[in-house]
N, C-alpha and C positions, 0 to 999 in steps of 0.2 A: 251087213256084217254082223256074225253073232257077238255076243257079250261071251268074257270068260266064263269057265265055270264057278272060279271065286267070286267074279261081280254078280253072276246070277243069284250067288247064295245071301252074298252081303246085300241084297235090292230085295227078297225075297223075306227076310228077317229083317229090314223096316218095315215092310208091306203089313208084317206080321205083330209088329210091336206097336204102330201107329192102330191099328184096328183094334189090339186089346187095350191099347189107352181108352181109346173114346169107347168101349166097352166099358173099360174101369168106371168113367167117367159117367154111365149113364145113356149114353146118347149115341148111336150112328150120327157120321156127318149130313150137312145136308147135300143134296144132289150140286147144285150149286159149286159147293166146297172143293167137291172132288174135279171137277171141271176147272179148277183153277191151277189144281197139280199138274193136270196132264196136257199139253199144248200139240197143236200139227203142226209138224216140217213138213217140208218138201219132198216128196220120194227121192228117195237114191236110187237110178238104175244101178244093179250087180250085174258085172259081164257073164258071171258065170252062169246064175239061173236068171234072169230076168226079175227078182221079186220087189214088192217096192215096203218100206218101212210105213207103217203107218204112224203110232205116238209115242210118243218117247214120254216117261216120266221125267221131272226136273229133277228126282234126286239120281238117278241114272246116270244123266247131261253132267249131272255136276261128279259123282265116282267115276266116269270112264275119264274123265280129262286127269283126275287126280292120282288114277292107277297106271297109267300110262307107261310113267316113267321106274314099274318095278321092273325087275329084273325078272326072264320069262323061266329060266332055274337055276339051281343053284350053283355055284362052284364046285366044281370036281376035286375028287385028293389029288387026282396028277395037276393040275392046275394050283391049288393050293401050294402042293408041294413045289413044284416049279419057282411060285413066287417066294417061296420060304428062303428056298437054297440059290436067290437069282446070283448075278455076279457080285452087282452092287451090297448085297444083304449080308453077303455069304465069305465073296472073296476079294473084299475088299481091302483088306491089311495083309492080304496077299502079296498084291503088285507092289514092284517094288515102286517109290516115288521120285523123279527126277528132278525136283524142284525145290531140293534142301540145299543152302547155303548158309556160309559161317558170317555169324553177325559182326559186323567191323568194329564195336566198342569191347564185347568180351572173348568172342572168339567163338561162343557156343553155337552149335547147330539149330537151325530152324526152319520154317517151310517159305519162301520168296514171297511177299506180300505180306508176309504177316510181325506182328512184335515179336522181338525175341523172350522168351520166355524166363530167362534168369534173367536179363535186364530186367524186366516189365517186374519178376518180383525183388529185385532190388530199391528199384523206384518205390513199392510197394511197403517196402517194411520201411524206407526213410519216411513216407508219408505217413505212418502211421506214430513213429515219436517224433515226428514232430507235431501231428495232433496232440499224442499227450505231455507235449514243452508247453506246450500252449494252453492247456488246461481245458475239461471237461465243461465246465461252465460255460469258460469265450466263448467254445463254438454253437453250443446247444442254447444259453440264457441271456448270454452279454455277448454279442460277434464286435469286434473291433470296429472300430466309426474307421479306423484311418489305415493307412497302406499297412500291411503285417510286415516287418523285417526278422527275418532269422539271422542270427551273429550266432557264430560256433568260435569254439576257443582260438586265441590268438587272430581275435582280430577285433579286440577292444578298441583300438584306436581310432575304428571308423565310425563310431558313435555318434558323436558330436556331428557327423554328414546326416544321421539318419534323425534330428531333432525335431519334433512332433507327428512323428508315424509310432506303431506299435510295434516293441521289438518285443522280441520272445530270444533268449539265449539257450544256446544249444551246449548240452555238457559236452561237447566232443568235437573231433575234428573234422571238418568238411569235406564231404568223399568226392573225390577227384572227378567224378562225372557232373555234380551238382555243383555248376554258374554261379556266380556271385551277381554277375547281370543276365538274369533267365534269358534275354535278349538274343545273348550272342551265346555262340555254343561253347564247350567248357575244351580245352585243350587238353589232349592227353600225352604226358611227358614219357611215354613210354619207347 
């Protein structure tokens, strides 16, 4: 089987650059040398003519296993375009989705399997003052050796249960979704 036309050229421009080396160099190789590049295989019979392979160079053996896997041309516009404009690419916020339901804590819409997305930033902005109740230091220089307790207003009196853990007081009042025991879940009086 022939070689491409590109491997022929890129096997042809070593052939070409290895011979002006060792010109640079001074020297042809010796006889010897060149018989080390080049090895016998086995003939391949071709069904179609009969002919049989005689020697293969070792940098050939090694470019046709490495060319193999290009691509023999290139992509077309109507193919290009196809995949540009496919369903997926194109019309996808099209369809309509059948898998939105209303989340049972706020009421808001969202897609089945997934967090609700006001919840998830309301959690999000509680966590974030209560990092800074806790101070920028605790958590980056000094973390607390002992359990963190957040106390929010009106409900001082529980102190004395929470005596050598780290309490952090919260200016404000505890939002109805956030447990006092993370434990069990928070009832909503609604």
């Amino acid at each position: 089987m022939a070689a491409p036309y590109g491997m022929t050229r890129l096997l042809g421009s070593f052939r070409r650059f290895e011979h002006a080396l060792f010109q640079w160099m001074g020297f042809y190789p010796p006889p010897g040398f060149q018989a080390e590049l080049v090895y016998d295989i086995q003939p391949v019979e071709n069904h179609v003519n009969n002919q049989q392979s005689s020697t293969k160079s070792i940098l050939q053996d090694i470019f046709d296993s490495i060319l193999l896997a290009v691509p023999k041309s290139r992509r077309t516009a109507e193919k290009k375009r196809t995949r540009k404009m496919s369903m997926k690419g194109h019309y996808e916020y099209a369809i309509p989705k059948n898998n939105i339901i209303a989340c049972l804590e706020c009421g808001n819409w969202h897609e089945k399997e997934t967090i609700c997305g006001h919840c998830y930033q309301t959690v999000k902005t509680e966590t974030e003052e209560m990092q800074e109740a806790m101070g920028l230091d605790a958590l980056k220089y000094d973390a607390p050796r002992s359990e963190v307790v957040f106390l929010y207003d009106g409900e001082e009196q529980e102190r004395p249960k929470y005596d050598g853990k780290y309490i952090v007081e919260m200016k404000k009042q505890r939002p109805e979704w956030f447990s006092k025991n993370l434990m069990t879940k928070a009832h909503n009086p609604k």
